[in-house]
LUMPA-764828 format. One record per residue: y, z, x of N, C-alpha, C in turn. Coordinates in pm, whole numbers, plus 50000, padded with zeros to 5 digits. Each point is the difference from the previous one (the first is absolute). Example, Ala and Ser with C-alpha at 12.3 -4.5 7.8 and 13.67 -1.06 7.14 Angstrom:
2
494315078051319501195000049911501205000050090 501054992849965501195000650082501095007349923 
This chain:
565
133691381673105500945007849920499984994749859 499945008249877500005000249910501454992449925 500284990049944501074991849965500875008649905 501235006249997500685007149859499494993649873 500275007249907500034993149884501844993249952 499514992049865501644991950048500935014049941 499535009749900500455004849904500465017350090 499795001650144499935010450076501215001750073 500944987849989501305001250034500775011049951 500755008150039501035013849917500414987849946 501334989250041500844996449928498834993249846 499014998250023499424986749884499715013249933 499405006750011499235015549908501495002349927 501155002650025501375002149961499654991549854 500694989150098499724990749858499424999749908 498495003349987499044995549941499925015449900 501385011750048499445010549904501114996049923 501274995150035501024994449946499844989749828 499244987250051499434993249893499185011449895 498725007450062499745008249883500955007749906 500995006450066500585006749893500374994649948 500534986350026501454986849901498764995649896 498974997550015499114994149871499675006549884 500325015450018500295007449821500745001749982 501214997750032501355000149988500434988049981 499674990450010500604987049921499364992149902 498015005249977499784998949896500335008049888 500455010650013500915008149916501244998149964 500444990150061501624993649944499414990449943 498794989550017499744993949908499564998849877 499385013850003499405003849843501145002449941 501175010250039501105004449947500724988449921 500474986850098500804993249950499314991749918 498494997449992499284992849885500405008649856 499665014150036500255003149862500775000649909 501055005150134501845000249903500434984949970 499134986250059500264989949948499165002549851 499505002249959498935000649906500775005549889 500325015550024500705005249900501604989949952 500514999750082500974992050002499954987449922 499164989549986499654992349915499875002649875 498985013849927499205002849959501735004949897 500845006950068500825008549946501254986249934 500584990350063500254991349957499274990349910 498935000049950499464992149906500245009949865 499915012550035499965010049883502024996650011 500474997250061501815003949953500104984949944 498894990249987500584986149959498654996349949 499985004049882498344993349920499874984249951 501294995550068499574981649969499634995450099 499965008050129499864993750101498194992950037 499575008849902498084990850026499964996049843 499284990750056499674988149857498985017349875 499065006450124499375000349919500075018349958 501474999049988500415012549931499095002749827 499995015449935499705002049923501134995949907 501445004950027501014997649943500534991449936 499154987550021500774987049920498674993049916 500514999949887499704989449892500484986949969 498784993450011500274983649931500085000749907 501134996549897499684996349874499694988949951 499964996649881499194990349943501184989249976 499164984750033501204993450016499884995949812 501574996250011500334999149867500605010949905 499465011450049500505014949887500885002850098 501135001549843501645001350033500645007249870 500795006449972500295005849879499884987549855 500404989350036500124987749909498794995249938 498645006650127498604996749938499964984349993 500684992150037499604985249991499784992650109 499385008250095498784989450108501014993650085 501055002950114500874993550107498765001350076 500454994350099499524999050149500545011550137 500495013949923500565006950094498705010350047 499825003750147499045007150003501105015250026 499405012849954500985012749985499035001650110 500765014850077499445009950049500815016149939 499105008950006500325012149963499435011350040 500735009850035499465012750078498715007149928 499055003350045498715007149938500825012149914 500905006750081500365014550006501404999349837 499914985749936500615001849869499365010249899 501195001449934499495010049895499894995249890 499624985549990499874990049848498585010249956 500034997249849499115011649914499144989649964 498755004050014498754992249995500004996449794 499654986350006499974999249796498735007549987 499125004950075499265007249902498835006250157 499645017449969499175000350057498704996250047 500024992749938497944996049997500504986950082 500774994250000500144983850092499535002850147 499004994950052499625000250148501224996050098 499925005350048501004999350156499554986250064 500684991850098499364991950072499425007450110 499184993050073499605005750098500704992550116 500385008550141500574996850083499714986550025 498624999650052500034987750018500074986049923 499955004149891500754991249910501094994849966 500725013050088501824998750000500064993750096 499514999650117500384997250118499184981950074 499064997749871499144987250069500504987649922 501174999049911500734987249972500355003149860 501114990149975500635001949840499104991949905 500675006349871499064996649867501394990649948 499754984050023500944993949907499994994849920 500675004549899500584994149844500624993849992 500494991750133501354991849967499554987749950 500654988249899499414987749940501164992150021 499574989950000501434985949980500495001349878 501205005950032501365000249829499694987649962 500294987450072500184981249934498885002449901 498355006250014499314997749923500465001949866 500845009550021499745012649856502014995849926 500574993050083501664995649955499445001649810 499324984549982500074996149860499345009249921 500875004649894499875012049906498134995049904 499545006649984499044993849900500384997949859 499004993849909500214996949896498905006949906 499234999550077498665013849898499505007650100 500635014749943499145012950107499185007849911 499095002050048498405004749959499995015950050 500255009849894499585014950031498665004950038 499514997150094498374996749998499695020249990 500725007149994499565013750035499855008450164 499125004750025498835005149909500105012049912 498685006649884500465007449929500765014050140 500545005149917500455015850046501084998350128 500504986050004501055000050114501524998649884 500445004549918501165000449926500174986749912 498984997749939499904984349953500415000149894 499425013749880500835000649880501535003450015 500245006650070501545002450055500914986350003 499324992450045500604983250053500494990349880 498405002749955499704991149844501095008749917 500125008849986500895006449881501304993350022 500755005350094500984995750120500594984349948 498784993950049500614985149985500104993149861 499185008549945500024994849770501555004749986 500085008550056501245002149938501174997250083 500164991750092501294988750037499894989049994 498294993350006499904986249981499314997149863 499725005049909498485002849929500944991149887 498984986849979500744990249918499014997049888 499985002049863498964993249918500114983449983 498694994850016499984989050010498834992449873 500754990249943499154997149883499434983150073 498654996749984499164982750022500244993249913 500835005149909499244987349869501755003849909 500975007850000501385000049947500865005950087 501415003849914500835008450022499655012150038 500115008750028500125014849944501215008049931 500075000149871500355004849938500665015249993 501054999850028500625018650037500375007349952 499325015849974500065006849876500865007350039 501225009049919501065008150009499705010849931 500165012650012499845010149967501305007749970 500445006449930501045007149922501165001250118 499295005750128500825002650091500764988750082 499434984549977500414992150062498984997450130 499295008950029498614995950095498654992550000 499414991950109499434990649924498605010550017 499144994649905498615004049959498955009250115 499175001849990499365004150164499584991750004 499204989549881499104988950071500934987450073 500725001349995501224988750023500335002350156 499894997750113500285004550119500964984450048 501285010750056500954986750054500645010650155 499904989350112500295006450142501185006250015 500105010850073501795004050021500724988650024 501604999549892500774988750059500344998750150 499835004850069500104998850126499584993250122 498314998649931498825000250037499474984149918 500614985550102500294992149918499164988950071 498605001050115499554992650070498355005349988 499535013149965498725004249931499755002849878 498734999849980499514996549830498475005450080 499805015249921498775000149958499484998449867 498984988349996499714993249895499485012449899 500134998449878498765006349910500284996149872 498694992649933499434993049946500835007449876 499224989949873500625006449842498175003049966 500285014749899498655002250031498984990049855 501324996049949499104992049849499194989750099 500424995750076499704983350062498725002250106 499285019350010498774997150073499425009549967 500645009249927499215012150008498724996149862 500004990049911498974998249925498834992150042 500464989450080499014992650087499584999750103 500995006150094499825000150163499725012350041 500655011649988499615011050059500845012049978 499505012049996500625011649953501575000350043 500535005949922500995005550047500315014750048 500844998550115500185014250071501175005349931 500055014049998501045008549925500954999450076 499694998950139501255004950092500124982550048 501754996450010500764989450054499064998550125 500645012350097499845002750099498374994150074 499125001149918498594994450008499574987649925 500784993249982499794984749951499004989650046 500435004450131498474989750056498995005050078 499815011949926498355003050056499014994949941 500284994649880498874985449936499824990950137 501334998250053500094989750109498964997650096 500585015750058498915001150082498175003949962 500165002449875498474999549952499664989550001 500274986449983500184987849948499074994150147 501225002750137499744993350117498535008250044 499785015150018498925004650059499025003849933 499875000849860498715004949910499695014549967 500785004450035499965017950000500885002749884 499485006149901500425004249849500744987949935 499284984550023500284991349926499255007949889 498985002349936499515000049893500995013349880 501005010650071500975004049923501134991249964 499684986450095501894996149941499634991249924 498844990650011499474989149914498784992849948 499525018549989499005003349851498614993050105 499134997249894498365004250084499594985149993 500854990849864499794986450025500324993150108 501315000850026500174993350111499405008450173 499645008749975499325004950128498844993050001 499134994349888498504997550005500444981750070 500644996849926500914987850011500154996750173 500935013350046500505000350166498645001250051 499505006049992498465002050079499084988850032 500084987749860499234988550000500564991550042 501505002550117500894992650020501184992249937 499715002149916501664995649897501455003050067 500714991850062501015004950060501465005649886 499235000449897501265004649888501244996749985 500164981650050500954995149996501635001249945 499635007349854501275001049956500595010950044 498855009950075501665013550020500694994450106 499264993450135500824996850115501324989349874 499144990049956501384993149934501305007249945 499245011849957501465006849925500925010650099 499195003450095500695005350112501344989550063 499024988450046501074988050063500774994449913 500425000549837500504997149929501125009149985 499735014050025501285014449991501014997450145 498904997450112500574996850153501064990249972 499514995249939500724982250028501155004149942 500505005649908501555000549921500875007850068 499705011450077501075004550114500534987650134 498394993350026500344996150086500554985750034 499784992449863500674987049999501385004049975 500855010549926500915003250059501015005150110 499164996150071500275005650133500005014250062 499485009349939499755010050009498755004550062 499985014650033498435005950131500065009849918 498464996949989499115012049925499515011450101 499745014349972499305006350064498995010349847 499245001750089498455002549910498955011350062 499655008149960499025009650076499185006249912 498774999850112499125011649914498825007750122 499875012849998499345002550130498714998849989 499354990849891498615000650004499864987350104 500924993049988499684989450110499145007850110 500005008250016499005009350125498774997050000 500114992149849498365000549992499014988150086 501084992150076499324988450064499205013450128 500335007350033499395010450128498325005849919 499534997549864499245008149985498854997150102 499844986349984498414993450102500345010350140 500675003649990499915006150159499405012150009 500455007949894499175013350004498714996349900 499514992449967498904997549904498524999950177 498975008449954499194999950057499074986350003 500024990349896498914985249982501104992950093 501724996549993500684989950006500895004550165 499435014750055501345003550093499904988350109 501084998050048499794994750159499505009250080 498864994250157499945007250054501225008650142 499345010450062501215003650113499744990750098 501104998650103499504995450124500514982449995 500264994049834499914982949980501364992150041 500955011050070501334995750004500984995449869 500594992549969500695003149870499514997949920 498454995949956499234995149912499615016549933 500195010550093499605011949981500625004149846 501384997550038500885002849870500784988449930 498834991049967500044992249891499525001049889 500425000049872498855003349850499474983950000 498945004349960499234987349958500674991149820 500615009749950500334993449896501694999550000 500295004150070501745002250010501174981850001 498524989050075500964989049977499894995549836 498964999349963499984996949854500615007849922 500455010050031501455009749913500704993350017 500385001250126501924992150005500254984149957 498784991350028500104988849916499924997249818 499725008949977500165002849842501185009449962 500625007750115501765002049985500474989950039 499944992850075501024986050012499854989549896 499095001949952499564987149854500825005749886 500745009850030500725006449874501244990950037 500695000850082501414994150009500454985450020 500674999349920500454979950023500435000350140 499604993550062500644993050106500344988150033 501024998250077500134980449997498964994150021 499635001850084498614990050074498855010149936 499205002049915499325014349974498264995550087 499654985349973498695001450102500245002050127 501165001250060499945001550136499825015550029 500105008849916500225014350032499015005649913 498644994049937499065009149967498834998250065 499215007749995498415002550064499074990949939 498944995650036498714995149930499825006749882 499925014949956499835005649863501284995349935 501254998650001501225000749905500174981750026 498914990850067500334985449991498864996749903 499355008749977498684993849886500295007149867 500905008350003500455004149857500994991749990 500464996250019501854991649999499024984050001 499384994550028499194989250007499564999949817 499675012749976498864997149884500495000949883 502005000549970500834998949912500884988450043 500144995249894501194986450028500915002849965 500445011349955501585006349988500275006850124 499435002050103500665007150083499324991350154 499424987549974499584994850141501164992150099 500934997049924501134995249974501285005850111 500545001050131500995005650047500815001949988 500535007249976501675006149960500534994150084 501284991049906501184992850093501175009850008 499895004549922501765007250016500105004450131 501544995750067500264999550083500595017649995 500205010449898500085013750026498845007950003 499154993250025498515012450036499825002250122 499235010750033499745001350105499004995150101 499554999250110499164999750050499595012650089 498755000250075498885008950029500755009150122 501004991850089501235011050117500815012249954 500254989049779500565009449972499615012149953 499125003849998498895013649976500365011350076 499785007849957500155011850102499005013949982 499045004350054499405012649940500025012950065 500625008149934500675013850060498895009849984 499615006950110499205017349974500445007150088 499485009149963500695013250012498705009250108 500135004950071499585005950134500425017649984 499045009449986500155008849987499555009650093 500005006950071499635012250094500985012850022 499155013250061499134999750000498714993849899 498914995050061499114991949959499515013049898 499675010150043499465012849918500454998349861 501575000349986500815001249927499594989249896 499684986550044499554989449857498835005849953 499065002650089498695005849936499875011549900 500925006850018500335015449897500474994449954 501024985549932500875002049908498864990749865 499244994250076499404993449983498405008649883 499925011050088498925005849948501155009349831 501285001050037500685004849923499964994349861 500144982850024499544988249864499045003349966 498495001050078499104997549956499055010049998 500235012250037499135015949986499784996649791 498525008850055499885004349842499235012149993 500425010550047499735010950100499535006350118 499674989350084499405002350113501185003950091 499715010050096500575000550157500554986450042 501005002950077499844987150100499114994750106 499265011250000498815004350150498654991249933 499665005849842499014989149953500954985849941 501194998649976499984982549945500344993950167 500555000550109499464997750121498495001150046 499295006949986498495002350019499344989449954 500344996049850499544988249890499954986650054 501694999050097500484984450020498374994250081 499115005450078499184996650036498954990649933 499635006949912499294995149886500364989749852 501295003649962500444990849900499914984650058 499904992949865500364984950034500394991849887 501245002149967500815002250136500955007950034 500245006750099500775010749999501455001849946 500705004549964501214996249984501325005150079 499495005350102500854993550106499874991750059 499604987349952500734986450049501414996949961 500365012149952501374997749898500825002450141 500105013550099500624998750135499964990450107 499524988349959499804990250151501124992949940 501254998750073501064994349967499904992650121 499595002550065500044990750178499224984349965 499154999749955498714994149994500364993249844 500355004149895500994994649949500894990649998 501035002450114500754991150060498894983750037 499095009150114499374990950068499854987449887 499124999949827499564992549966501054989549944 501455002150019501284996249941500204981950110 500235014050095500574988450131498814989750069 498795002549929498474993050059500614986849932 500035000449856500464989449943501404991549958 500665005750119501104994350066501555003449926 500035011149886501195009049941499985006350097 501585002349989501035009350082499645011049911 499875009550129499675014849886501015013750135 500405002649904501145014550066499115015549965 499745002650105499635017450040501545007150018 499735011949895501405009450019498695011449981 501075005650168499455016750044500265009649923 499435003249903501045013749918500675005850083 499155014350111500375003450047501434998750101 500334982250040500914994650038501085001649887 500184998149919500675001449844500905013550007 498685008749989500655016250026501185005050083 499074989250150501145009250085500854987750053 500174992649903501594987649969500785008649961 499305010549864500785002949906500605015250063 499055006750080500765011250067500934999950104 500494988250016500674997850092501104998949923 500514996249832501024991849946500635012549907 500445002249926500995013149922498724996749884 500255009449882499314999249914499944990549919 499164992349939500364988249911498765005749861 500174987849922499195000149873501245011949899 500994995349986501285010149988501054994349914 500775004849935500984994049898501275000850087 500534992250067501424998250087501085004049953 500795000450045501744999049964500164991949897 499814986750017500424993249946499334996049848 498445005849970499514999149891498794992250017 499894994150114498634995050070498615006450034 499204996049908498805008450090499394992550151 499905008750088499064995950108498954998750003 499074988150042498815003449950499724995050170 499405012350068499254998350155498815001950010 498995000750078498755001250046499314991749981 498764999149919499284990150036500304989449915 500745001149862500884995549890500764986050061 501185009950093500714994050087499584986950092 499165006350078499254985850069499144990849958 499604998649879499204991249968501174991149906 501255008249930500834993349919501184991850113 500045008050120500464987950085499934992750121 498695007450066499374992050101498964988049995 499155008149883499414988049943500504992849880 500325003849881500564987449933501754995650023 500415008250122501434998150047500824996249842 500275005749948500655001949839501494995450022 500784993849979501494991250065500995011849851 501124992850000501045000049939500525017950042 499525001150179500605010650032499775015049928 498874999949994499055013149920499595007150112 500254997850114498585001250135501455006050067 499675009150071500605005550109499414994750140 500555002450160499394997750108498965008850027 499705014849926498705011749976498994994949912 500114986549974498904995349908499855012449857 501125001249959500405007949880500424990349882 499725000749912500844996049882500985008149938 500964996949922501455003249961499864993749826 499785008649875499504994749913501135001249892 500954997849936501065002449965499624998449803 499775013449931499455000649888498594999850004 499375003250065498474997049994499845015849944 498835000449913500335007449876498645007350055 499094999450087498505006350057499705005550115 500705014249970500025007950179498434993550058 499974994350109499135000950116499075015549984 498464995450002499495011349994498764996250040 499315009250074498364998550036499375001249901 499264993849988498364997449883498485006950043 499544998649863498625003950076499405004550087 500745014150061499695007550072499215014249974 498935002950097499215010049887499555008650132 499915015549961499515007750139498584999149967 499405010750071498855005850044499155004649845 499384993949967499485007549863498575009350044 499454998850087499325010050066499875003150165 499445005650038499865005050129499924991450112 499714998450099500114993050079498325003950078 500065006750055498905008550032499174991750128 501324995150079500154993050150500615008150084 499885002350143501115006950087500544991950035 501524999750058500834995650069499244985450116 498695008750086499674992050091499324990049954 499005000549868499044989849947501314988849915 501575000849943500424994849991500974988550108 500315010250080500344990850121499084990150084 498735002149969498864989450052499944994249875 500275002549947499704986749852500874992850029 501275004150031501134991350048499684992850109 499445005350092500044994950147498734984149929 498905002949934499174989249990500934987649909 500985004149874500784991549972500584991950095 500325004350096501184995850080499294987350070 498915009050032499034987050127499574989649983 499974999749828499864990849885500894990550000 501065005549991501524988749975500004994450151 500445005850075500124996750166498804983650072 498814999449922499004990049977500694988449928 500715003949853501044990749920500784998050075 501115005250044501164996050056500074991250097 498875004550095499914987850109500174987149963 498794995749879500284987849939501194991949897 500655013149988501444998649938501044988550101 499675006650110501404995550103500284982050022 498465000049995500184982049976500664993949905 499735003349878501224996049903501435006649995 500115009250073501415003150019500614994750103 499164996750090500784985050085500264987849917 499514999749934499764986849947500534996049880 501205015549964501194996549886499164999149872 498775008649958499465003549888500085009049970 499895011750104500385019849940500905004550098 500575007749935501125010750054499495011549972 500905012050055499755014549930501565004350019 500205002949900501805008049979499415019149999 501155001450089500105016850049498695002850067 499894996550094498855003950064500035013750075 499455011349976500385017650011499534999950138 500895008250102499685000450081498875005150050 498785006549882498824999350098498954992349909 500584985349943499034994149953499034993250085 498754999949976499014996550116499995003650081 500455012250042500135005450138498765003450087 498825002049893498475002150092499024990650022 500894988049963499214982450051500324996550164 499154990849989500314998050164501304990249989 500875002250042500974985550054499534989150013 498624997750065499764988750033499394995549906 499625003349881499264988349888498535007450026 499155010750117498424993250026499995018749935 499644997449814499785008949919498594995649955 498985008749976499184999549896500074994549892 499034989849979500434996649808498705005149973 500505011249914499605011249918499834996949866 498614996149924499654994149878500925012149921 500214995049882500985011749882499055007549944 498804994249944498645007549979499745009850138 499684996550110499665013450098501395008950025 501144998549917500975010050033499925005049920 499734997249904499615009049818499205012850049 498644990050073498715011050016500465007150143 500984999150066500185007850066500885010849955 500624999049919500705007449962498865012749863 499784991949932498595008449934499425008750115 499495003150075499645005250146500375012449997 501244996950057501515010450076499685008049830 500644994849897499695009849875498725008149976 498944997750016498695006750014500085006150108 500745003150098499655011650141499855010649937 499585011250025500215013849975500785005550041 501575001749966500545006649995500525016449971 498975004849945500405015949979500634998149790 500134991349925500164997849906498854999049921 499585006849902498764991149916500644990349914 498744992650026500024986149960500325000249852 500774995849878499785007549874499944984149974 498994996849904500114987749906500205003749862 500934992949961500424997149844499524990349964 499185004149864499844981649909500894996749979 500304985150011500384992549933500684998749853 500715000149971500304995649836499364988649962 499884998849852499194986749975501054990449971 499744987450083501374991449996500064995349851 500904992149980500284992949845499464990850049 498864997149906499104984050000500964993950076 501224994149932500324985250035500465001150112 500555018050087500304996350138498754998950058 499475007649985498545002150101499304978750038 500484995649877499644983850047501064990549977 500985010350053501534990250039499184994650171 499405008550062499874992450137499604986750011 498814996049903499044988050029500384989049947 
């Protein structure tokens, strides 16, 4: 007999149709309740957008930027979905992941920065509001200063003193910008400038060699060339220094050619190469500038604070080898050198071509930067700038314009005649008159405003100039000009951060999307300043749908055309 099978039972066959039907029927409650778990999650993350780290919704801000612009340690957060108004369309957006892969900090040790300085240096650069500054400060600190007498004070019918006669607002009782008497140099030492306001752009001709031969004639250029360190102007410089400051008084001084230590960078014989780490954006001649600006000023100890070039000029006179004892001079902590940081980056380059067009497009004097040498936008590297300040161990302060702006859109209107008969003087005026030279006897508001009581010279922008021809760029070939600026600085900055640990640079008002398309982590390209020139020459030569139009040239005036060399 044939054995059943086990499965031939009625009762087991029962069963066994039983289980079939229950197995799509309870994998069907399982799909069900997976999903409505799913949605369910999905629907609570959308009713609570803090709940994942890695929401779109939240922004890091930048540590340090705060309406006050002076670098705390608070980190902000803020909703994407604000309706804050961008300072300008052309500024690149960050990119998400830029927002989202770590903060950009500005914050520095206050202890560094407590003690006020005693000499601050307007280092520029041109086209960041420098004549604005210089005007600004001649006329609250702007003191004539005689080497060799009195100065003598002329009265005029009205009871006002002379124009050549400059004395600081009474108010204004702790700065002194120096300026010379012009009998005592302008016959031997070097031209004189018409404008107060530009007093020491001899200065800076003096330190970098660029249109020395307009301020002090073709002898002493043949002279500088064969090495002659031209002992007596530094002497008569540190001779004007010295009388504010053995009185105990702080000088401040500017001129934006100081820019000119950046030329080796865009020079095709002298550039650094890309790729060298901070050697990338070093000038080859930029330390022998600043040691022939420090050979200008008495200092107590003065060999301790100059270079090999400013110890063999000071060596090779016996009137000045000699160290200053006075116990009211300064020394080298007390220094300070301020620039100015401008973006959009686009924005310096147009204002820039604005100085220096002599009818060309902006499409051909961008096209040019390739080829010139040296270009003159080295005048926009304010980053790199900095860099050559703090290499040689000055404290040097970066202020964000753009940070400035939107200080100031945050505050009621200022630059304004008050109630009380006070002018306000805010913006960039404001912060340099009291963040950096912190100005006392209660002139300074907590808005880093001044409060000027009789000051007789509305606040006003300078040297500002539009478009004198076409542009004959689109929108997109300017925003990549920007974008290659940027990638440029982002290479600088990295190497910035070390001395801003290290209580040498700060940056006041840092805008909330300054550096925003660098990496957080420091690992940027160093991008030679010469291959950002010629990359940018490039982007200007695309074909755009514009013809190309070239304009000659005007024929320069002899003596500028070899103001460069």
């Amino acid at each position: 007999m044939t054995p059943r099978s086990s499965n031939s039972h009625p009762r087991r066959r029962s069963r066994m149709a039983m289980r079939k039907n229950w197995v799509p029927f309870l994998c069907t409650v399982i799909v069900f309740i997976a999903v409505h778990t799913i949605q369910s999650n999905q629907w609570r993350s959308l009713e609570n957008p803090f709940s994942s780290n890695k929401s779109p919704e939240i922004k890091i801000g930048v540590v340090g930027s705060s309406n006050s612009g002076r670098g705390n340690n608070v980190i902000t957060k803020a909703s994407s979905l604000s309706t804050e108004k961008s300072v300008d369309r052309k500024k690149p957006k960050p990119s998400a992941a830029v927002a989202d892969s770590g903060v950009r900090d500005f914050s520095y040790n206050h202890e560094n920065w407590q003690r006020p300085p005693r000499i601050v240096i307007l280092a520029g650069p041109h086209k960041t509001a420098s004549t604005t500054l210089q005007t600004f400060l001649v006329n609250i600190a702007g003191r004539t200063i005689s080497v060799e007498k009195e100065v003598r004070t002329s009265v005029n019918n009205n009871g006002l003193v002379t124009i050549d006669v400059f004395r600081p607002h009474p108010d204004v009782t702790d700065w002194v910008w120096p300026l010379g008497v012009p009998e005592e140099y302008e016959e031997t030492l070097f031209r004189r400038s018409k404008n107060p306001a530009k007093f020491f752009a001899p200065l800076a001709a003096f330190c970098s060699g660029r249109r020395f031969r307009i301020f002090f004639g073709i002898e002493r250029l043949q002279a500088h060339k064969m090495g002659d360190p031209n002992e007596d102007i530094a002497e008569y410089y540190r001779s004007l220094f010295r009388v504010p400051l053995s009185e105990g008084k702080n000088i401040v001084l500017g001129a934006e050619a100081m820019d000119s230590a950046m030329r080796d960078l865009a020079r095709a014989k002298t550039m650094a190469l890309s790729d060298e780490g901070e050697s990338t954006h070093v000038a080859e001649s930029s330390s022998q500038m600043i040691d022939i600006l420090l050979n200008v000023f008495p200092w107590q100890h003065r060999n301790e604070h100059l270079g090999n070039t400013a110890k063999a000029s000071a060596s090779s006179s016996s009137s000045v080898s000699s160290p200053d004892k006075h116990a009211l001079l300064p020394n080298l902590e007390d220094m300070e050198v301020h620039i100015h940081y401008r973006s959009p980056r686009i924005d310096h380059v147009i204002s820039i071509w604005h100085q220096n067009t002599h009818g060309e497009t902006l499409r051909h004097f961008v096209q040019e930067m390739g080829s010139q040498d040296p270009p003159i936008l080295y005048q926009s590297n304010s980053l790199a700038l900095a860099l050559q300040f703090v290499r040689k161990g000055i404290k040097t302060t970066i202020v964000d314009m753009v940070g400035v702006s939107e200080h100031e859109a945050s505050l009621v209107e200022s630059d304004k005649l008050d109630s009380t008969g006070e002018t306000i003087v805010g913006g960039i005026r404001g912060v340099v008159a009291c963040d950096i030279l912190r100005i006392g006897n209660g002139l300074c508001d907590d808005q880093s405003r001044m409060r000027l009581p009789g000051y007789k010279h509305p606040p006003q922008d300078q040297n500002i100039k539009d478009d004198k021809r076409v542009r004959n760029l689109t929108e997109e070939q300017l925003m990549e000009i920007d974008r290659v600026f940027n990638e440029y600085d982002c290479g600088v900055w990295q190497h910035l951060q070390k001395y801003q640990n290290r209580g040498l640079l700060r940056i006041l008002y840092p805008s909330q999307n300054l550096f925003a398309s660098c990496n957080p982590h420091g690992k940027n390209r160093d991008v030679s300043f010469r291959e950002t020139l010629e990359k940018a020459a490039a982007i200007a030569m695309q074909d755009n749908g514009i013809p190309l139009v070239v304009r000659k040239k005007k024929k320069r005036n002899r003596n500028r055309a070899q103001s460069n060399h």
